[in-house]
Backbone as a ProteinNet text record, in pm:
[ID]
protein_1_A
[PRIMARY]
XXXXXXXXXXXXXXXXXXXXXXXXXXXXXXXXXXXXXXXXXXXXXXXXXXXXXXXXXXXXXXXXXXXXXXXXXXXXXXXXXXXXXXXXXXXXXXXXXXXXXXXXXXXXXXXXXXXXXXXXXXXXXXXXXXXXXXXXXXXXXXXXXXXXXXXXXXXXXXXXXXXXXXXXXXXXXXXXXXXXXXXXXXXXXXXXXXXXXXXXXXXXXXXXXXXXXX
[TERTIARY]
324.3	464	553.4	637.9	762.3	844.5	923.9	970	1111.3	1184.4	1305.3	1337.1	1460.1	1516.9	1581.2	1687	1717.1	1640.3	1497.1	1420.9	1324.2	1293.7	1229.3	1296.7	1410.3	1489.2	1494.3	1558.8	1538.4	1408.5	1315.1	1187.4	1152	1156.3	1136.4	1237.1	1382.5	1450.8	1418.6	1387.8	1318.6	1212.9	1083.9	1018.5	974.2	1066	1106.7	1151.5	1287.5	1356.9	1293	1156.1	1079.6	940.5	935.7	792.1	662	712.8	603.7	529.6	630.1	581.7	609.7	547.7	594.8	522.1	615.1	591.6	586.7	508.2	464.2	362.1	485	413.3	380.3	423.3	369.3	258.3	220	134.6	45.9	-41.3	-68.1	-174.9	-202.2	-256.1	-393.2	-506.2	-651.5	-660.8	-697	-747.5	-891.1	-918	-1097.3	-1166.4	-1156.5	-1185	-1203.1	-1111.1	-1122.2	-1018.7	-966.4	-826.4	-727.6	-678.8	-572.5	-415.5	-348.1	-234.1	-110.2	24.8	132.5	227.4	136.1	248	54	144.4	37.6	154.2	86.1	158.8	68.3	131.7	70.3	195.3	196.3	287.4	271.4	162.8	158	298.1	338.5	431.8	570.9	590.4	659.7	686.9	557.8	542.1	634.6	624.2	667.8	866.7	957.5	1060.5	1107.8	1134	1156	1251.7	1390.3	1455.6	1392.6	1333.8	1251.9	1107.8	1064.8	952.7	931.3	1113.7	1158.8	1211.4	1292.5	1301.5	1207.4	1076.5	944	879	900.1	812	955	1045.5	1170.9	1110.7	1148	1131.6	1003.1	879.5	780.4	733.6	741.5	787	860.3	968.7	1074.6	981.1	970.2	890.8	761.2	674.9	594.4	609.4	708.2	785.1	803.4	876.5	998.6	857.4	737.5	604.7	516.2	477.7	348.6	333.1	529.8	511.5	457.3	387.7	408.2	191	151.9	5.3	-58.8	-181.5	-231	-255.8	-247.8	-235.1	-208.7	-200.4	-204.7	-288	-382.4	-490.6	-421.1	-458.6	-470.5	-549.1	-533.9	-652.1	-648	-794.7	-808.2	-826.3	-746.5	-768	-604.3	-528	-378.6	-242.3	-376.9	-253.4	-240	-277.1	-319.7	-218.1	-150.8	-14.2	70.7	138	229.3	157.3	87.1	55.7	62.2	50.5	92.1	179	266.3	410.6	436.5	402.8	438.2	443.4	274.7	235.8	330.1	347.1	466.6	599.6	628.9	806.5	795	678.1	668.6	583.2	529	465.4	393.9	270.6	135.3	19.6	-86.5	-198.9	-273	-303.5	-323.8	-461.6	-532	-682.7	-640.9	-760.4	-846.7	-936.7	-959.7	-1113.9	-1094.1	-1216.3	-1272.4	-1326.7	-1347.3	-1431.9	-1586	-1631.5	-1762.7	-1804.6	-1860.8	-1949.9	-2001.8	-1919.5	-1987	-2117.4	-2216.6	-2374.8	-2394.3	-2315.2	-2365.5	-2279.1	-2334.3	-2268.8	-2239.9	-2122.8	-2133.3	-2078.9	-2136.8	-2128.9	-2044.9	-1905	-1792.2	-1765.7	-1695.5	-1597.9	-1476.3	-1480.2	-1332	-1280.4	-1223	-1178.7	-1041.6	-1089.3	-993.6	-1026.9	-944.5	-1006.6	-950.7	-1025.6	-955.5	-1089.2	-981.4	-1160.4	-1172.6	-1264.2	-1293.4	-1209.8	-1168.4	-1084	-900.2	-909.8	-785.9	-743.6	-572.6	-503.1	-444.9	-481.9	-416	-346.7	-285.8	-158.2	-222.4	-308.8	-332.4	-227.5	-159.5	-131.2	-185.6	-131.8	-160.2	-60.1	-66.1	-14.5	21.4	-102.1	-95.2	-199.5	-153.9	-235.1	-276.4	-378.5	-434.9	-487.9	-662.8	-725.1	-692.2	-710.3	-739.4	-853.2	-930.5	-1078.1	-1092.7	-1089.2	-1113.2	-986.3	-852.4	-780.7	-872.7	-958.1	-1043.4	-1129	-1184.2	-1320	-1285	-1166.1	-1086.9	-1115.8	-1069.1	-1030.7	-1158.1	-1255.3	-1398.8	-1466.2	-1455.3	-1516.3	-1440.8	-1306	-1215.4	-1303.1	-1294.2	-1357.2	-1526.6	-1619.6	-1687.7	-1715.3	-1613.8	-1609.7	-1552.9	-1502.7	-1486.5	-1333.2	-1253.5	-1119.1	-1032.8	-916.6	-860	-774.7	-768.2	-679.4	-566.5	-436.4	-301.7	-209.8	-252.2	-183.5	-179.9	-171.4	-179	-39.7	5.4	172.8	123.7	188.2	198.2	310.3	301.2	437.9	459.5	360.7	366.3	249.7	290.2	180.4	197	94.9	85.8	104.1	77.5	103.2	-6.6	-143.5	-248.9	-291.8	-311.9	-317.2	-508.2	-603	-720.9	-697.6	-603.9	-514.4	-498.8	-470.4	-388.6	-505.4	-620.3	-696.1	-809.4	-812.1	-907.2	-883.6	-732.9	-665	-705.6	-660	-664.4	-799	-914.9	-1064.8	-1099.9	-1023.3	-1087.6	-944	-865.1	-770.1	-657.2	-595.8	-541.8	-432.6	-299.3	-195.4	-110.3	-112.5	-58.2	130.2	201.7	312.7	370.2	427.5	429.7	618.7	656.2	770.6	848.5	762	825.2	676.1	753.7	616.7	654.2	570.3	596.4	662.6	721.6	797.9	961.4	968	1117.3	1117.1	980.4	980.4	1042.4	997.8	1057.7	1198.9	1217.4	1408.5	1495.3	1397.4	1483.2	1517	1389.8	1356	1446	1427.9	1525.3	1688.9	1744.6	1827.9	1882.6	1851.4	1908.6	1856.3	1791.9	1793.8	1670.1	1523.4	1428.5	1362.7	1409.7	1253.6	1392.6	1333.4	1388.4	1354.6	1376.8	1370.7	1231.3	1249.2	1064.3	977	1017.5	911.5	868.2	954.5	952.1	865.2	871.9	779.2	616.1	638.3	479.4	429.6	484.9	487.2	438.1	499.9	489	339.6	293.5	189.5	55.2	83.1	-58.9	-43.5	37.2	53.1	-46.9	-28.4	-86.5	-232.3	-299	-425.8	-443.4	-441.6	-475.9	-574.2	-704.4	-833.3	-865.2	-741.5	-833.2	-656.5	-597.9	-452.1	-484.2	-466.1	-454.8	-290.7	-269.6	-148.2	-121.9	-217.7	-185.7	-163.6
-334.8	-367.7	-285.8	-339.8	-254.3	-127.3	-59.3	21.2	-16.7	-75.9	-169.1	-225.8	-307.6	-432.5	-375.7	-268	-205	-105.9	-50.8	-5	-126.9	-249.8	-336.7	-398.1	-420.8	-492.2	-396.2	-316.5	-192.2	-194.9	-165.6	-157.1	-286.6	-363	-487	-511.8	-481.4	-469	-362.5	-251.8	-144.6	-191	-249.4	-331.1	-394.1	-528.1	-622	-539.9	-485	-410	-389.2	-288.3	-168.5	-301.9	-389.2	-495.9	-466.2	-365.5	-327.3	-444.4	-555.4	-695.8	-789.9	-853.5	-958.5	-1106.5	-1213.1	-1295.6	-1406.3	-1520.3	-1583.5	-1736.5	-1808.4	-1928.3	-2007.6	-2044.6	-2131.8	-2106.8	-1960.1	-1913.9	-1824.7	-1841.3	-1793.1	-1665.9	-1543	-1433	-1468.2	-1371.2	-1338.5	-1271.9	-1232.4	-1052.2	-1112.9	-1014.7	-921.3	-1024.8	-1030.4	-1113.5	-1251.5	-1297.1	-1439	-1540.2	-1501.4	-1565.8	-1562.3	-1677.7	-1703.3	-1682.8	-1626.8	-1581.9	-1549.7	-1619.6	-1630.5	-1465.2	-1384.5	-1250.1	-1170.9	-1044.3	-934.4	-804.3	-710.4	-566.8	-453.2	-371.6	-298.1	-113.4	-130.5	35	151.7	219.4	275.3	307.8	200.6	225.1	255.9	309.2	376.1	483	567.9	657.2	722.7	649.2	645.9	663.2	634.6	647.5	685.5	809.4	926.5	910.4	811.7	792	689.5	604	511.1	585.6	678.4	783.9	815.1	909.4	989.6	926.8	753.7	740.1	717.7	621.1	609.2	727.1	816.9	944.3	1004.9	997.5	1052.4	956.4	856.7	725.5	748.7	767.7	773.9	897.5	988.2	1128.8	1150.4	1063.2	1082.8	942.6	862.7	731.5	824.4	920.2	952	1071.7	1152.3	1217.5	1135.1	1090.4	981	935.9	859.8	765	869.3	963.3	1071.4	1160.9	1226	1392.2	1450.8	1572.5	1652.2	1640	1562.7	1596.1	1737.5	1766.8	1899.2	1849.9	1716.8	1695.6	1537.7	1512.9	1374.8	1338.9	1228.5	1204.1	1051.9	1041.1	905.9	815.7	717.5	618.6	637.6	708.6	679.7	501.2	474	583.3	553.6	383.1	402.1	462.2	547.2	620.8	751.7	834.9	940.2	997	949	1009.8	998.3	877.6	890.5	964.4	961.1	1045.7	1235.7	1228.5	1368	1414.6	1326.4	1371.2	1355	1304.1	1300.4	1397.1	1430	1573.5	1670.7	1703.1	1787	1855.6	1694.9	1686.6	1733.5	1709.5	1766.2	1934.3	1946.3	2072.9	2112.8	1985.5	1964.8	1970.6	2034.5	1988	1848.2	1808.4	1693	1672.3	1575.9	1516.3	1383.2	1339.5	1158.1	1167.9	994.3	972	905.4	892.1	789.6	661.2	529.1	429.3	480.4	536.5	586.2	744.3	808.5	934.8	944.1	1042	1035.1	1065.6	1004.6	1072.1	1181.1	1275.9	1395.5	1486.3	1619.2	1760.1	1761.1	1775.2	1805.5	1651.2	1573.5	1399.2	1391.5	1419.6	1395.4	1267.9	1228.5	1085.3	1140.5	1223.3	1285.1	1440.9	1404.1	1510.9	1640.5	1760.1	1839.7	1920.6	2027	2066.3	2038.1	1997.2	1956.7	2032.7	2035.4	2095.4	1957.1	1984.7	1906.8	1907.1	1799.8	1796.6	1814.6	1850.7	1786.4	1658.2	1645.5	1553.6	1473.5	1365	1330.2	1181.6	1130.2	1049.1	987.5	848.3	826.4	750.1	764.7	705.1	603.9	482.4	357.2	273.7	253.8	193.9	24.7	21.8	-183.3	-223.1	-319.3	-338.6	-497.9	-524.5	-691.5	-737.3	-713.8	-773.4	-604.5	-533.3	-401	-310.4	-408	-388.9	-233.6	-222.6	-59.4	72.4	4.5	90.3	161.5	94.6	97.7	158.1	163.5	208	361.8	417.2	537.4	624.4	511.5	604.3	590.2	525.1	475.3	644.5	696.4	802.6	901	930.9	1037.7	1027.2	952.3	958.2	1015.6	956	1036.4	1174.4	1164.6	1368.5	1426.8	1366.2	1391.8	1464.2	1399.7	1424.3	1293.3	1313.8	1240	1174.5	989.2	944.1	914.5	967.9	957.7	755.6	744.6	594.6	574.5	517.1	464	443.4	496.1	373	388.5	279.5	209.7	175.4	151.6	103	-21.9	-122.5	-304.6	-337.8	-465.7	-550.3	-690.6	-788.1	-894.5	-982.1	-920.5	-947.1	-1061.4	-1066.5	-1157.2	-1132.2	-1262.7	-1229.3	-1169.9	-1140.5	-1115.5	-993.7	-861.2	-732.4	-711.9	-774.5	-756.5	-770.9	-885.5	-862.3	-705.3	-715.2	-580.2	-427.1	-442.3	-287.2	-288.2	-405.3	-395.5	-377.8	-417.6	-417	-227	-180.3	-78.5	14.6	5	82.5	147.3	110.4	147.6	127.9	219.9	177.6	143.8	54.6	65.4	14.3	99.7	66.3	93.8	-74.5	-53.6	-23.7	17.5	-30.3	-133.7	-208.9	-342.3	-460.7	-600.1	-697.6	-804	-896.9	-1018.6	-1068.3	-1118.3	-1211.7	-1135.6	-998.5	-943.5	-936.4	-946.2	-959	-1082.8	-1212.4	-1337.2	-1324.5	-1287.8	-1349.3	-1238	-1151.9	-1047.9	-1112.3	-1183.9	-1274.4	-1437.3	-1456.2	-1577.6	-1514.4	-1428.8	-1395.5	-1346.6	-1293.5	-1234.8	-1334.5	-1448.6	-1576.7	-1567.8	-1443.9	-1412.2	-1523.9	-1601.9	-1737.7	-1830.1	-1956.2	-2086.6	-2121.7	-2208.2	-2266.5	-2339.6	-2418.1	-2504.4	-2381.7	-2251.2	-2182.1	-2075	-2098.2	-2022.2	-2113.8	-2233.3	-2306.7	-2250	-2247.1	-2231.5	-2111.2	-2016.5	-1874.1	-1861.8	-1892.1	-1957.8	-1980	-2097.2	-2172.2	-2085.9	-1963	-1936.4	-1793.1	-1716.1	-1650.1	-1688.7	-1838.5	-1878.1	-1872.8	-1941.5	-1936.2	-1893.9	-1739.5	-1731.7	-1749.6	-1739.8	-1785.9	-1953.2	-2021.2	-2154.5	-2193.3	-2160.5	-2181.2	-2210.4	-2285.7	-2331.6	-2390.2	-2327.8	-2373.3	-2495	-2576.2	-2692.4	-2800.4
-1003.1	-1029.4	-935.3	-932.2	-796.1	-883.5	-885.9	-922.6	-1026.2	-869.2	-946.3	-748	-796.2	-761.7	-601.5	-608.6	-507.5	-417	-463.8	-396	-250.6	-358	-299.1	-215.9	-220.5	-78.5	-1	-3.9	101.9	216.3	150.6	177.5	243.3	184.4	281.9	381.5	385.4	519.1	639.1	532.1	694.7	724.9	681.5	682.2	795.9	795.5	845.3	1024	983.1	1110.4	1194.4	1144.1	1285.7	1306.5	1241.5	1270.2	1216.8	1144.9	1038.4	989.5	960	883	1002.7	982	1128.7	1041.9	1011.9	941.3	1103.2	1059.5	1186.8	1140.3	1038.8	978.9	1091.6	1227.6	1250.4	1391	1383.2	1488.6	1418.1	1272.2	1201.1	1296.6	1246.9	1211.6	1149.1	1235.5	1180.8	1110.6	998.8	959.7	950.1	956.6	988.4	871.5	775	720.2	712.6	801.2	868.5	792.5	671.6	644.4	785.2	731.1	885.4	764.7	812.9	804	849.4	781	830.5	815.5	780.8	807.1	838.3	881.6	904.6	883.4	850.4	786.9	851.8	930.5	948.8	922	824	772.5	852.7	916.9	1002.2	1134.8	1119.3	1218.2	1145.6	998.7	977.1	1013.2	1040.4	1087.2	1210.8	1305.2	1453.3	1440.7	1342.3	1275.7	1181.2	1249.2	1142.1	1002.8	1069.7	962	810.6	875.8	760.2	698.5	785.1	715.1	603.9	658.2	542.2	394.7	451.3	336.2	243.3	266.5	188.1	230.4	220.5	175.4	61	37.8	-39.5	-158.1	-112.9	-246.6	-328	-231.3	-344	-411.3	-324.4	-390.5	-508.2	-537.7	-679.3	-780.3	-693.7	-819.3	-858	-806.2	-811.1	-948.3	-919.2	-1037.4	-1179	-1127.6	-1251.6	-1324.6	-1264.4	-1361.6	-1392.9	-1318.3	-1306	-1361.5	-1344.9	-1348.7	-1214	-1210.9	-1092.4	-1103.5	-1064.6	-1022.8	-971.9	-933.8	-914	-775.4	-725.4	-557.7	-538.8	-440	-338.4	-289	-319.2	-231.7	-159.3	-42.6	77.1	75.8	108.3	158	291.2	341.2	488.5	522.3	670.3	768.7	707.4	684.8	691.1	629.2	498.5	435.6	430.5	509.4	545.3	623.2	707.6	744.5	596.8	561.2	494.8	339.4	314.9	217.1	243	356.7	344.3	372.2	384.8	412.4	258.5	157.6	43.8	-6.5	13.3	-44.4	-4.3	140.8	196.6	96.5	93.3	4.2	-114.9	-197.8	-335.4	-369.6	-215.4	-208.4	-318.4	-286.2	-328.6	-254.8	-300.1	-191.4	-147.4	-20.6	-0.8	43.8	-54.9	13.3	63.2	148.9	195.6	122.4	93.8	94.9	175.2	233.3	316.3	277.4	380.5	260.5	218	323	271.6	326.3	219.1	289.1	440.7	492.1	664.1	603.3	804.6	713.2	808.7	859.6	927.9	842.2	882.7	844.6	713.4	646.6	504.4	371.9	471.6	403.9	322.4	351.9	247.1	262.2	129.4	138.6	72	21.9	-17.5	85.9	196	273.6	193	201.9	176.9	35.4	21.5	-137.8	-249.4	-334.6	-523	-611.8	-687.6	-803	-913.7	-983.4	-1069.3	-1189.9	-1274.2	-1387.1	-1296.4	-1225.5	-1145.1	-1139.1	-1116.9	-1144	-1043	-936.1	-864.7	-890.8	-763.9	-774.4	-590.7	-649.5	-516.1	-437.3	-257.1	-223.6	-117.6	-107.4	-8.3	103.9	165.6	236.1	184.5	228.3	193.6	65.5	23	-127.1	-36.4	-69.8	-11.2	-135.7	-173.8	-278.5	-368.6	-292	-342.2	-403.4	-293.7	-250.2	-231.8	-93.3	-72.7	-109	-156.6	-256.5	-387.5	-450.7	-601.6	-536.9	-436.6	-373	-377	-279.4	-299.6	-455.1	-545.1	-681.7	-724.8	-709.5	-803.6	-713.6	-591.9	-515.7	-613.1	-643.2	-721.1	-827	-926.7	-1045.2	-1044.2	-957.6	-940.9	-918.7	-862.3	-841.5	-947.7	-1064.8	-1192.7	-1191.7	-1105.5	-1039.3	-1162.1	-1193.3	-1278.7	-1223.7	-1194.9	-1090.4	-1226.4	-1188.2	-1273.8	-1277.2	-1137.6	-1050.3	-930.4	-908	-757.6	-717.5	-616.9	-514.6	-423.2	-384.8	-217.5	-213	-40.7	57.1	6.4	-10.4	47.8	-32	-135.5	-172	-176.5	-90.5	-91.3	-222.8	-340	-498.1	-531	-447.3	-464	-638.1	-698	-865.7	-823.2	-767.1	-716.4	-755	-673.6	-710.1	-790.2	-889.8	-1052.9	-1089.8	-1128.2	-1145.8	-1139	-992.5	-962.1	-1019.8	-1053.3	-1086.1	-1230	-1299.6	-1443.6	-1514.7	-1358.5	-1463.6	-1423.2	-1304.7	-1293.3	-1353.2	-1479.8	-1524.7	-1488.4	-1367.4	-1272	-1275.7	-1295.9	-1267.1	-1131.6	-1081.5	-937	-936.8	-892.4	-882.1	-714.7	-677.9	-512.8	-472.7	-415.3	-341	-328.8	-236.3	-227.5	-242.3	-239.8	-283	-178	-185.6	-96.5	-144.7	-264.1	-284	-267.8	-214.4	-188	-127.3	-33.2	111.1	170.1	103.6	132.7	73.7	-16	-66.9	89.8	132.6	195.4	346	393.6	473.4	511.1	393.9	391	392	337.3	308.9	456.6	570.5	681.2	778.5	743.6	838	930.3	879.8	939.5	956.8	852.8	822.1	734.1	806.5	745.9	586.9	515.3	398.4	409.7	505.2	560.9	591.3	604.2	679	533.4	449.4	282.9	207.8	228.4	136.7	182.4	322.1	400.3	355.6	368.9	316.6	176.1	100.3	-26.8	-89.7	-13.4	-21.4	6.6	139	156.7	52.8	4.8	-97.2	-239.4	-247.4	-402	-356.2	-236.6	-235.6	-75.4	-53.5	78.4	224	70.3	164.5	223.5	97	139.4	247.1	254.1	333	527.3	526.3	649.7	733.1	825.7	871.1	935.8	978.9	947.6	850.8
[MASK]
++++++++++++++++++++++++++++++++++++++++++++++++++++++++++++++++++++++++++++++++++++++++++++++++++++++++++++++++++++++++++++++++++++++++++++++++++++++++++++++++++++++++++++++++++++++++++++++++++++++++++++++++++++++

């Protein structure tokens, strides 16, 4: 779920601004997965602008307060949330771990980088929410280490009902920023994307794998 109403437009206008999101119905987008797709997100490049950084590292820092309380640290999703998560950690002057998706297999085979003890309290952050596949993978490694995951935020979620699904079987509270569908009213609203190009948008949202742009 988003936070509230004026956080999520925001977020989807800085968004939008630096090309973080780059919506592109009629020259659709690969991901790795092989869905073809009319936007691609890559948050990372918040990074690179200090003023929009700061504000989603400010914003989730206080949402992180306001739902959480004050955790015993911040853990990341490597590799893309690993900057902005520690700038989180930073602002609230907490200690900050990664996991990784999997245990390296040399030297001391971590999948959770950095120190936490056990029965500790963290507050994982994310970048992008998709199925929320390897988001759960993150907290399913925390819990193993017998680490207590508090919730999850992120920058950006596609709002696939697959997500909602996946969080709710593995207990998870995830609360994002902004969503796709404020992404589109924000979109339509500053003349990014047409009315014909909102329906299209629209459409591969409800079923993304089987969506074809023709």
């Amino acid at each position: 779920m988003i936070f509230n109403k004026d956080t999520a437009k925001k977020t989807a206008e800085v968004l939008l601004q630096i090309n973080a999101i780059k919506l592109s119905p009629k020259a659709p987008f690969t991901w790795a997965s092989g869905w073809k797709s009319p936007i691609y997100c890559d948050n990372r490049i918040v990074l690179s602008f200090p003023p929009i950084r700061n504000y989603i590292r400010e914003t989730m820092a206080k949402h992180i307060e306001d739902q959480y309380g004050k955790p015993d640290a911040i853990a990341g999703v490597a590799t893309g949330a690993i900057g902005i998560g520690m700038l989180v950690a930073e602002y609230l002057n907490l200690p900050f771990i990664y996991v990784r998706p999997d245990a390296k297999g040399h030297g001391r085979k971590n999948q959770i980088e950095g120190f936490i003890e056990s029965g500790q309290h963290v507050v994982v952050v994310e970048d992008l929410i998709s199925t929320g596949k390897s988001s759960l993978n993150a907290v399913k490694a925390l819990k193993a280490a017998n680490i207590n995951v508090k919730g999850m935020i992120a920058i950006f979620t596609y709002g696939f009902e697959v997500a909602a699904k996946n969080f709710e079987d593995e207990g998870i509270t995830l609360h994002t920023l902004s969503a796709y569908e404020n992404l589109l009213e924000e979109a339509l609203e500053t003349n990014y994307i047409s009315e014909k190009e909102l329906k299209t948008l629209s459409e591969w949202n409800t079923n993304p794998s089987e969506w074809n742009a023709n």
